[in-house]
N, C-alpha and C positions, 0 to 999 in steps of 0.2 A: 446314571440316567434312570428312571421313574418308568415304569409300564407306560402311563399313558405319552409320555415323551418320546418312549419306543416308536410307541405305535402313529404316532405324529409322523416322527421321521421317515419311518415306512411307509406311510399312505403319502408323503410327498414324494421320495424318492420312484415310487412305485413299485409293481410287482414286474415282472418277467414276460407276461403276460399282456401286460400295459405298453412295455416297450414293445413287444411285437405289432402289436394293434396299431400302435405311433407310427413306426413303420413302414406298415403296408397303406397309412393312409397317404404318409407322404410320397410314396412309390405312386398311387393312384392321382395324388394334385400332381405331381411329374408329368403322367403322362398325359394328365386332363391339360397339362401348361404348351403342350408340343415337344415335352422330353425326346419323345423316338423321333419325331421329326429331325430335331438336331443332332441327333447322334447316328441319323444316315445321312445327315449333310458334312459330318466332321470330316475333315481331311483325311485322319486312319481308320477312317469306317471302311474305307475298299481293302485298303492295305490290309486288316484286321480279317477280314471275310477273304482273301486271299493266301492269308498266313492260315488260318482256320481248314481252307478246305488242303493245303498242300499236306500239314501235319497230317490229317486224313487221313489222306490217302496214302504217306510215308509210313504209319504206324496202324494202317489198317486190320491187321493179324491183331495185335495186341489189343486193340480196341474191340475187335467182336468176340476173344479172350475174356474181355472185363465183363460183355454182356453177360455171355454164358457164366462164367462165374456168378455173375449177381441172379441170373435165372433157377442158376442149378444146384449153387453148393452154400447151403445154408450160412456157414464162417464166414460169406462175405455178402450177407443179407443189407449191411449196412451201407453197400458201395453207392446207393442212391442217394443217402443223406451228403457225401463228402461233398460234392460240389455248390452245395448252397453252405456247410461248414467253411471253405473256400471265400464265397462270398459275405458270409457274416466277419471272417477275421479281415477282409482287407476293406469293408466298410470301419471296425470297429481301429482299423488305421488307416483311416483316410487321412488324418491330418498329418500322416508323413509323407504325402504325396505333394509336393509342391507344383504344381501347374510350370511353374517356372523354370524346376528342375528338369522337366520334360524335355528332353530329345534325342530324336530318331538317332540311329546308329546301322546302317546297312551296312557296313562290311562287317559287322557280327555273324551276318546270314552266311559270310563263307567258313562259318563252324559246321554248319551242316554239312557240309560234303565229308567230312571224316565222321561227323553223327551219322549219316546215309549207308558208309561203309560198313558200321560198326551193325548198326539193327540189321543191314542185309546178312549179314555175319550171323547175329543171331536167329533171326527169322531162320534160315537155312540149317543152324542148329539145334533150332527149338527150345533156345533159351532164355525164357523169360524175365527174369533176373535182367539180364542185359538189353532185353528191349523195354523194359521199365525204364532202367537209368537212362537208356536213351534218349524215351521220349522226357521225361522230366529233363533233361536235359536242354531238348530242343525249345521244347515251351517257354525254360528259361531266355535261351536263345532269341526266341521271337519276342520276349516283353522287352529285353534290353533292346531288340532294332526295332522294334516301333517308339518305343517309350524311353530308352536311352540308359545308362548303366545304372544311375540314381535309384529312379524307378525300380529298376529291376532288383536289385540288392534288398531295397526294403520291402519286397515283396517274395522275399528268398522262400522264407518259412512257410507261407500259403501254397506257396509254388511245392516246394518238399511234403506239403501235405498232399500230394494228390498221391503216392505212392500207397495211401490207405485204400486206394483203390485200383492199385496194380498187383499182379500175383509175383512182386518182388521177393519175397519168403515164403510160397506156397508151398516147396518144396521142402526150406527147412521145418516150417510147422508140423507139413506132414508124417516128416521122420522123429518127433519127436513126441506124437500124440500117444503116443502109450503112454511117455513117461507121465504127464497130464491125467490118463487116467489112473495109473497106481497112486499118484500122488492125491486126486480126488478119492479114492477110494479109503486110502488112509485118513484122510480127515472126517470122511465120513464115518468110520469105525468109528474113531475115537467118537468125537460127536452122539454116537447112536449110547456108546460105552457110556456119557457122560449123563446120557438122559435115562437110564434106567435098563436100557434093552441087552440083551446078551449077542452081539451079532457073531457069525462066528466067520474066519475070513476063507472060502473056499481056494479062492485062487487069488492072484494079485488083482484083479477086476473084478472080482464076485464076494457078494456079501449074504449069508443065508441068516434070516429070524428064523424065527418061531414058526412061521405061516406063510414069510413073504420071502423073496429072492431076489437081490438086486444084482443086477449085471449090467456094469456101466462099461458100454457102450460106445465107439466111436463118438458119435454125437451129444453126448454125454461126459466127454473128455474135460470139457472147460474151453476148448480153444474159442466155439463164438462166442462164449461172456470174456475170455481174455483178449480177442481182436476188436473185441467193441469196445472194452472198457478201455485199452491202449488208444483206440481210437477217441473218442472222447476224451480221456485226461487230457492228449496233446492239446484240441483243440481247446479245452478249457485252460490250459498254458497261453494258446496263443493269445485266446480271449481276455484273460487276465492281464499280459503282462507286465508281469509282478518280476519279483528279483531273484537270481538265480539260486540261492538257497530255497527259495519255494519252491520252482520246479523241478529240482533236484526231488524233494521231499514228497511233491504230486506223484514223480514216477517210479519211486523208489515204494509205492504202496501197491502197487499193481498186480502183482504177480499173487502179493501175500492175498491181498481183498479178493482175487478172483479166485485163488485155491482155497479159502476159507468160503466164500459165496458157493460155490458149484460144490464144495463138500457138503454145504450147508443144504441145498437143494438135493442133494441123494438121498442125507438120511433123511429130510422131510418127507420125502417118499415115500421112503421105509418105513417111515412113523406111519403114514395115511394108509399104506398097504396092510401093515402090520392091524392096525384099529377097525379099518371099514371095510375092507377088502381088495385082492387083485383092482378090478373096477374103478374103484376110487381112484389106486395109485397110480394106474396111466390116467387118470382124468387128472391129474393134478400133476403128472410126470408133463403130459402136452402145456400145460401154463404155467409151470413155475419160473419156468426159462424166463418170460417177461418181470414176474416176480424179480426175481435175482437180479435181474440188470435192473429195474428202476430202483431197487436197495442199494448196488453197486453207485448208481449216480447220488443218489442222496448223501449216502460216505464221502462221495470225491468232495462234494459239496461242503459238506460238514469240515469235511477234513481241513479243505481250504479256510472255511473260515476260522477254525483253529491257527492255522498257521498264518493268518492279517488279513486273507483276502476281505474287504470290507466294502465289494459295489455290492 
């Protein structure tokens, strides 16, 4: 295919950007047509706003949990984007929704009674982990009794995504952010080693130039570029879905692009410290974080398209 063939195909297909726009217009003819109207006149509109506010109230602890984490602890800065990632994957499988397939299942709901037992369980032990599964649990629960097991099944994976936004591994991340940061710090060495610089290694977290000193830091470990980038690839799986050798191959890159990305962002540090001064390098220590991840996305991207993805 010929450049300008290329570029035919692309300006028909469109950009990224064109799809969203199509999007929000047909979201606004919806509701200019009486969309909301009819979907507070549907039959599991009470049902739904019932089932809604009981979860609630059931999984309240872990729910103002998720705020505060999204408030306060930067690693899960991303918890706001999950639920419209949610709604982009089960628009982008809507056509496995058969209308037909559609039905209610109420003695599902007596799953809860040993779900109920199990978070009061945890709630009273303080174990997160376990009122996660819970409520991903129950949510499943309530799409199979309003919407019937069909339903529910093809909507498994959307549903398993909300867990990017529960502190289900808070715990293990936390015990293991050191190792994240020796491991950033060595790539960074090398890195530094590679471009010219003599770093020398103080400690397994500290790196000393010539004029600059890097001391990488809790926050500086890797884990927000590895919990976002984690987060993302999935949903760019789910988004895709393509075959399971792809996404073997999407997640099997994770760990390496994010210890190579976050190394990659130290020594750049060290470089701007080391050249223009202290000054510089928090001014560009505060923004490269954003750096790093939108390179991070561009790679998955790339990557993908290496391996067939072709929308």
């Amino acid at each position: 295919m010929d450049q300008a063939a290329a570029v035919t195909t692309s300006q028909e297909r469109g950009s990224l950007l064109d799809e969203v726009q199509a999007g929000l217009r047909r979201v606004l003819a919806w509701v200019k047509e009486g969309g909301l109207v009819r979907v507070a006149r549907h039959e599991l509109f009470i049902p739904s706003l019932v089932a809604i506010l009981g979860l609630s109230l059931m999984f309240w602890p872990i729910m103002r949990q998720v705020f505060r984490m999204w408030r306060d602890d930067d690693n899960y800065s991303h918890i706001i984007l999950v639920p419209f990632l949610i709604g982009w994957q089960l628009h982008r499988r809507r056509d496995m929704f058969d209308p037909k397939a559609r039905k209610t299942a109420p003695m599902v709901l007596l799953l809860l009674i040993p779900l109920a037992f199990f978070q009061f369980i945890a709630f009273v032990g303080d174990w997160w982990a376990l009122q996660s599964v819970c409520l991903v649990a129950a949510i499943f629960g309530m799409v199979w009794a309003l919407f019937g097991g069909n339903w529910a099944w093809r909507a498994l994976f959307p549903i398993l995504f909300i867990f990017f936004m529960l502190p289900v591994a808070s715990s293990y991340l936390d015990a293991n952010t050191n190792e994240l940061q020796i491991a950033s710090t060595t790539v960074a060495e090398k890195l530094l080693s590679l471009a010219g610089f003599t770093p020398m290694r103080l400690d397994p977290t500290s790196i000393q130039l010539n004029s600059y000193a890097l001391n990488i830091a809790v926050p500086c470990s890797g884990l927000k570029l590895l919990v976002a980038v984690t987060c993302f690839t999935c949903h760019f799986i789910l988004f895709a879905r393509s075959t399971f050798n792809f996404n073997f191959m999407m997640l099997l890159i994770i760990i390496p692009l994010c210890l190579l990305m976050n190394g990659l962002r130290i020594a750049m540090i060290g470089v701007v410290g080391e050249q223009f001064g202290a000054p510089a390098g928090a001014a560009f220590h505060d923004w490269s974080g954003y750096i790093m991840l939108l390179l991070c996305f561009w790679v998955i991207f790339k990557a993908a398209r290496l391996l067939g993805w072709k929308e």
